[in-house]
N, C-alpha and C positions, 0 to 999 in steps of 0.2 A: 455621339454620346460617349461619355471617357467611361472606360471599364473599371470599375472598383475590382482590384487585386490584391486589397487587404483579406489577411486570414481570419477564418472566422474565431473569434473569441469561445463561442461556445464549443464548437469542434474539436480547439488547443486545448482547454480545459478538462470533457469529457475522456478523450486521448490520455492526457495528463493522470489523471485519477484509475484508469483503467487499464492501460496500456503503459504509463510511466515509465516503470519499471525497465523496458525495453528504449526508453529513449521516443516513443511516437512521435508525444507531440513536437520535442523539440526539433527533430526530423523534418513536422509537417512544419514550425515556425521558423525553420532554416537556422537553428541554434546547433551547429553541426559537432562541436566540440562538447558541448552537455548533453548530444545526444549518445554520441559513441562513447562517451567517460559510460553512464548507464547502460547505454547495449554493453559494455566491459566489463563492469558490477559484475551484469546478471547471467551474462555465462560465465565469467572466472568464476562464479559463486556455484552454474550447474556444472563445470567443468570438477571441480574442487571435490564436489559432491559425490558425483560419482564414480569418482579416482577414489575415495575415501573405502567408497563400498566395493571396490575392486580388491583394493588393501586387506578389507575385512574380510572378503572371503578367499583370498590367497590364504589369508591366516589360518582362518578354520579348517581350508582343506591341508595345509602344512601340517598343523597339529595333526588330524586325523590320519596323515600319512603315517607321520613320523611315530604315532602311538602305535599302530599297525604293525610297522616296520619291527619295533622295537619287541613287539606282542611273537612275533615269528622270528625273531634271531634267540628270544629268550633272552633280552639284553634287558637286566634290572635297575639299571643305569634311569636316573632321569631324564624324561625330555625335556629338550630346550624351553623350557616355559618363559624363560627372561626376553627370550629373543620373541616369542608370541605376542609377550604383554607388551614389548615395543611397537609389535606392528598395531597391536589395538589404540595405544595411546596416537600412535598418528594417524589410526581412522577419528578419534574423536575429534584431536585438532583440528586435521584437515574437512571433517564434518564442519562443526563448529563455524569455521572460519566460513566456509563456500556459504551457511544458511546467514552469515553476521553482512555477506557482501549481497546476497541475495535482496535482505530484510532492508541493507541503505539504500539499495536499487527502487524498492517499490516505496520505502517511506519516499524515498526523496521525487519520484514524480509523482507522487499522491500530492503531498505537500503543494507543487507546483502547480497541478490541475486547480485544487481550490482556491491557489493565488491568481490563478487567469479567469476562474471564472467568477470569482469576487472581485475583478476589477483590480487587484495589486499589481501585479503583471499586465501592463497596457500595451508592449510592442514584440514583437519580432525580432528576427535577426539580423534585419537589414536595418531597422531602426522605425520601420511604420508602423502605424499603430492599430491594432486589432480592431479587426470592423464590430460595428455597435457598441461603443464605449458605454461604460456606466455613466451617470449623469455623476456629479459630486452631490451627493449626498442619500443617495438612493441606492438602494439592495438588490440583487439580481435574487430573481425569482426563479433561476435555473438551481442559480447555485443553493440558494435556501433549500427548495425541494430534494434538489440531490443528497447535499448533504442529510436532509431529516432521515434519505431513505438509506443513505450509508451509515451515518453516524450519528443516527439521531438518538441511538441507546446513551450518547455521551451528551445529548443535549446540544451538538455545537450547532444546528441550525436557529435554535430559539438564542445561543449567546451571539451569533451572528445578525439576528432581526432584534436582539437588544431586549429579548423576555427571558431577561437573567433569571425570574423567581421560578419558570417553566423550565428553563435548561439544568439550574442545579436539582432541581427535584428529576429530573428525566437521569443526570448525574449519578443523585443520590442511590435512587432504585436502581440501577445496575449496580453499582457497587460496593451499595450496603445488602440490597437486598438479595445478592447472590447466596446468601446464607438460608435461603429460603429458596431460592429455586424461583418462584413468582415474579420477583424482583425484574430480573432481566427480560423475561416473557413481557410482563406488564409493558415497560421501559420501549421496547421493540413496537409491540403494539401501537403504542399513544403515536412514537415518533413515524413509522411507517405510514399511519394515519395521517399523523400533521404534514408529511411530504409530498401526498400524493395529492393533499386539498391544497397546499401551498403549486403545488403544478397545475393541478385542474382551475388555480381561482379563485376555490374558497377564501384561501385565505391570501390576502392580497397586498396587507400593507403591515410595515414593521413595527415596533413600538412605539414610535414618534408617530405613527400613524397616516406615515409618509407612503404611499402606493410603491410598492415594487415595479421594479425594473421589467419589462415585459421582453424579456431576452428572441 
């Protein structure tokens, strides 16, 4: 009996969404150069970080010396404030920058996670193709559920199963009704709900009324 050695689709994807950020899954689908670019991201980004806050607190203990210093010679001379506010301006930079490499780190394997397990991403690194393929025209019912329960405040599992009128109102309430506070509670609520009946089965088929994909 021949061994099926294709990767799991669902595995890549999960990884992908949660773990991205680090490179996992492209690690686990032997994508070895997207993975180390993201494992790169995401420590130049903690590296960065906390060089920053190294910065910032050389500064504040500098200052505090040098006011000190200055307190006990009797010297009414200003301190260096120019040369302080430089070190702060390259904590913020250097902040900034490590949280901007962090932030492409996790967008960009979140992104990828929902393309493999929505079926857009179909292969590997070697070129084979993810075991359990989506059918052409059918929705994965992993991926619907996951997303309801990660992002269903934004609706994209109902714009993904094609209940556009469900997904903009799911939308709407988060981000009109932030102005109320209820809005987003509500919005969390419904889609958390709709994820967890979209995994268990309840709910089973898309808007065309076509049965999900039983991943």
């Amino acid at each position: 009996m021949e061994e099926n050695n294709n990767k799991s689709r669902l595995a890549a994807g999960l990884l992908g969404m949660f773990l991205g950020s680090f490179g996992a899954h492209n690690f686990y689908l032997n994508k070895k150069k997207r993975a180390f670019t993201q494992l790169g991201l995401m420590i130049g980004g903690i590296a960065l970080m906390i060089l920053s806050y190294v910065i910032y607190f050389i500064a504040i203990f500098s200052m505090m010396f040098s006011t000190i210093t200055m307190e006990m010679n009797s010297n009414m001379e200003s301190a260096p404030f120019f040369g302080f506010f430089m070190y702060f301006i390259i904590f913020y930079i250097m902040l900034l920058v490590g949280i901007l490499l962090i932030s492409a780190a996790q967008l960009w394997g979140f992104i990828e996670g929902i393309l493999i397990l929505t079926g857009t991403i179909k292969k590997d690194g070697s070129g084979n193709d993810l075991d359990k393929p989506i059918p052409e025209g059918q929705k994965s019912k992993v991926a619907a559920g996951v997303l309801g329960i990660v992002l269903g405040t934004l609706g994209i599992h109902n714009f993904y199963l094609g209940y556009t009128g469900k997904g903009i109102a799911q939308l709407l309430l988060t981000l009109l009704g932030g102005c109320i506070i209820l809005g987003p509670i509500a919005a969390f609520i419904w889609s958390l709900i709709e994820g967890i009946q979209i995994l268990t089965g309840d709910i089973d088929k898309d808007a065309k009324d076509i049965p999900l994909f039983q991943d």
